[in-house]
N, C-alpha and C positions, 0 to 999 in steps of 0.2 A: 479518619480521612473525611473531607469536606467534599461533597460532589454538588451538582447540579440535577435539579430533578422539579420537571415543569413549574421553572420559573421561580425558584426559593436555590438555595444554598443551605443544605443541610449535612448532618451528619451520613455518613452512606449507612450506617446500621438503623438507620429512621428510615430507610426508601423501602414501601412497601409497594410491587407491583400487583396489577389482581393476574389472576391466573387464565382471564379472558382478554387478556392484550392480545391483541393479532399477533403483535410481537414475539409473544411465546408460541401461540397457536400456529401459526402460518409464518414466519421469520417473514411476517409482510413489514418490515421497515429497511429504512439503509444507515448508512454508518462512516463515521470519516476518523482518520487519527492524522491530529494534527504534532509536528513534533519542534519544539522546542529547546533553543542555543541558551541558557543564562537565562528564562525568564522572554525569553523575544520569540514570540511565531515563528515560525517557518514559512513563508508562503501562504499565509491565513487567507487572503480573497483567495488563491485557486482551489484553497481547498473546499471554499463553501462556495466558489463556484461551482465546481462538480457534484457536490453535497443539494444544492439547487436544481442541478440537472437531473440527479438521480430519483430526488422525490416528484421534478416533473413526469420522468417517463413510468414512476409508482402511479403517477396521478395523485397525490397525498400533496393536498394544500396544506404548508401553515402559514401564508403570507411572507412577508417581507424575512429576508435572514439577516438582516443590518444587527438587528438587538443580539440576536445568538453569538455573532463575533466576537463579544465581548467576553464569553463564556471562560475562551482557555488562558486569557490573561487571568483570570480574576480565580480561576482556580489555582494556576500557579504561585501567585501570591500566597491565596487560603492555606493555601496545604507545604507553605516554605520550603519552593521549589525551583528559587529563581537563580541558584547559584552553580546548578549544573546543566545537565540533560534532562530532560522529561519527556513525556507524552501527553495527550490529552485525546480520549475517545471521545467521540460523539454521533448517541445513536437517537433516532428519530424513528418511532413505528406508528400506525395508523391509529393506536389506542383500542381503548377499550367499548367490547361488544358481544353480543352472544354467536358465539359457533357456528360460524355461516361463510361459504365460500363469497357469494358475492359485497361487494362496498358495503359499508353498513352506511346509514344515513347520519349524518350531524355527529360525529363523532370526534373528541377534542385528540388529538395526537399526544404519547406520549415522548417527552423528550428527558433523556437522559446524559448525562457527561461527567467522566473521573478523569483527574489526570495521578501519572503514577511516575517516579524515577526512573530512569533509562539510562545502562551501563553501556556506554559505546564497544561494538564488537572491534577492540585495535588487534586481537591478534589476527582474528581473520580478515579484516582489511590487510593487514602486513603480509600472513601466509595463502590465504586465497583460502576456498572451501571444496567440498564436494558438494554435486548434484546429482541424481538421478532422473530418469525420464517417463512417465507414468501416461497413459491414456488419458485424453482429454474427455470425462464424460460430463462435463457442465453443461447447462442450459447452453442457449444460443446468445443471452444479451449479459454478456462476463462485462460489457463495459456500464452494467448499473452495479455499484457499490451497493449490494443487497447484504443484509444480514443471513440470507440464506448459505451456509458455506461447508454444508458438508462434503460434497466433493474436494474442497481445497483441503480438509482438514481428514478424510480420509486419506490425501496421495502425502501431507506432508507428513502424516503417523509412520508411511511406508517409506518415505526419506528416513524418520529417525533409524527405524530397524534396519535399515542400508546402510547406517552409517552416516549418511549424506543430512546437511545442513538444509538443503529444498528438494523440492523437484519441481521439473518443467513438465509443464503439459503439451504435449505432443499429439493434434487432433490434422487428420489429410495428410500424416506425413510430414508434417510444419511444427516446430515448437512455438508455441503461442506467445506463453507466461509462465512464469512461478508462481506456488501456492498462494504468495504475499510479496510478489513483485514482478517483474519486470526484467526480460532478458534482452544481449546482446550478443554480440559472436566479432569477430575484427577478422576479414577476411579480404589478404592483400593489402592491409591497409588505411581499409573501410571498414570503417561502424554499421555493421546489419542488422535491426532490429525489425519484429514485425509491425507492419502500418497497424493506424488506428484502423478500430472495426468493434463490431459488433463481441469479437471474440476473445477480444482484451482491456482490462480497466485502463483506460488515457492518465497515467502515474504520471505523477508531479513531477516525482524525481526525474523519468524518463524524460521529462519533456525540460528541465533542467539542464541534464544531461547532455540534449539534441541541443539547446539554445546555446551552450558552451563549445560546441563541436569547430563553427567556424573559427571562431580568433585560437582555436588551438591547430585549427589547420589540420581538422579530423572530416574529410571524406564520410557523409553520412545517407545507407542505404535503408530505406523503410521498405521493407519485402520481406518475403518468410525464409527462415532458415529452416532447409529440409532436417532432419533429423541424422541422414544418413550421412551428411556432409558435416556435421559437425565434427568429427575427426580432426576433420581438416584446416579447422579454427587455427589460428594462431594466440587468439586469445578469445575469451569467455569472461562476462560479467551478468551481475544481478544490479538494480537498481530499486529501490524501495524508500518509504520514508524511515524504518529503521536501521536499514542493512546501507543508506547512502549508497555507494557504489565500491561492490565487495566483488574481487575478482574470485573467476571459478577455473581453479586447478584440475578439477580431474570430473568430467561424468558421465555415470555408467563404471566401466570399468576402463575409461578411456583417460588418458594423461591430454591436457591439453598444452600446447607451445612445449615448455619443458617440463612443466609441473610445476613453474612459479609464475607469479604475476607479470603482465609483459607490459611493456613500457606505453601502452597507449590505456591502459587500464590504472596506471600509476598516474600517467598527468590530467584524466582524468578526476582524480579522486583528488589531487592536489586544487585542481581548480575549482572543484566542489566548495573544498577547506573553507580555500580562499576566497568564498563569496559568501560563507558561512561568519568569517571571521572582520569580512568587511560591513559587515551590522547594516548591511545595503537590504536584503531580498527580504523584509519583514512583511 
């Protein structure tokens, strides 16, 4: 496999990191996955607009990210990837330093990116998934794309052993997010998802999603959905850049609408397709 690795295109069994990247030390970098129709971006400026954002609020300069964009085409080609789905990570950390909580001084940023194959989830876009709902103990600033993510990777371990495909984070009573994405609830009719804030990553998909809502004539509420109310859903989805827009049949031990996908989560995902397919949103 060919990846990217400050500024050369090499083999990935050639990437040697040192063991004093902040990176490793202190998960002081951030990270974007960009995903990929045929070889075409997805959303490539928003995603390195955010990617921009998150190393400004790191405070982690590398200048201009025009050059970097060019990264997850040119891997896709390298690694003859252009004829289905893929992915393409990219992680950016403060580089290498001696063991020191405060900023080191002058130090070059390491930047790294693979992209890999991606088997689209159809059955459970078709049947919907399960969730579970786990305490929110993340930091306060969920809306920087930090490489730090052991809290999302300890609640989504306790999905697997649940059975359940995610969990939501549930912090005041409010479900926030998912491990690696993004939630909604249809309530009466309406799309209830939680505002931007501090306490959730601003997903592309989600905001995808919200930008499709009018010409389908979807009623859209940005507020928090309590936990205890979610019963009362009539429908339930996830949004992410690998899950697109996956309906959620049952969480907790709870059956949502009927225990299938309901019809605002289906046209939904149609219109998704459909702007996927119109080789427009690159």
């Amino acid at each position: 496999m060919i990846v990217y690795h400050n500024g050369h295109y090499v083999d990935k069994e050639s990437v040697c990191i040192s063991p004093e990247d902040r990176g490793f030390n202190f998960a002081d970098g951030v990270y974007e996955v960009v995903r990929c129709y045929k070889g075409v971006p997805f959303r490539l400026q928003e995603h390195f607009k955010r990617l921009g954002r998150s190393l400004r609020e790191l405070r982690l300069d590398i200048g201009p990210l025009d050059a970097l964009q060019t990264i997850p085409s040119e891997l896709i080609q390298r690694n003859h990837l252009s004829k289905g789905d893929a992915s393409v990570y990219v992680q950016v950390s403060r580089g290498v330093a001696p063991r020191s909580h405060p900023f080191p001084q002058a130090t070059e940023p390491t930047i790294y990116a693979a992209a890999a194959p991606l088997e689209p989830p159809i059955d459970k876009w078709r049947n919907g998934i399960k969730v579970i709902c786990v305490p929110d103990i993340r930091w306060a600033r969920c809306d920087i794309k930090t490489t730090s993510l052991m809290a999302n990777v300890l609640a989504n371990q306790q999905a697997v052993e649940a059975g359940a495909d995610e969990a939501l984070f549930v912090r005041d009573g409010a479900v926030t997010e998912g491990t690696l994405s993004n939630f909604g609830a249809v309530f009466d009719g309406q799309l209830w998802t939680y505002p931007e804030s501090n306490y959730i990553l601003p997903g592309i998909t989600r905001q995808v999603v919200l930008d499709l809502c009018p010409n389908l004539q979807i009623p859209v509420r940005t507020r928090p959905i309590m936990a205890d109310r979610l019963c009362a859903a009539s429908e339930a989805l996830v949004m992410g850049t690998t899950k697109e827009v996956t309906p959620v049949v049952k969480i907790n031990n709870d059956m949502i609408g009927n225990g299938k996908p309901g019809p605002l989560t289906k046209k939904l995902q149609q219109a998704f397709r459909d702007l996927i397919e119109s080789r427009r949103p690159v």
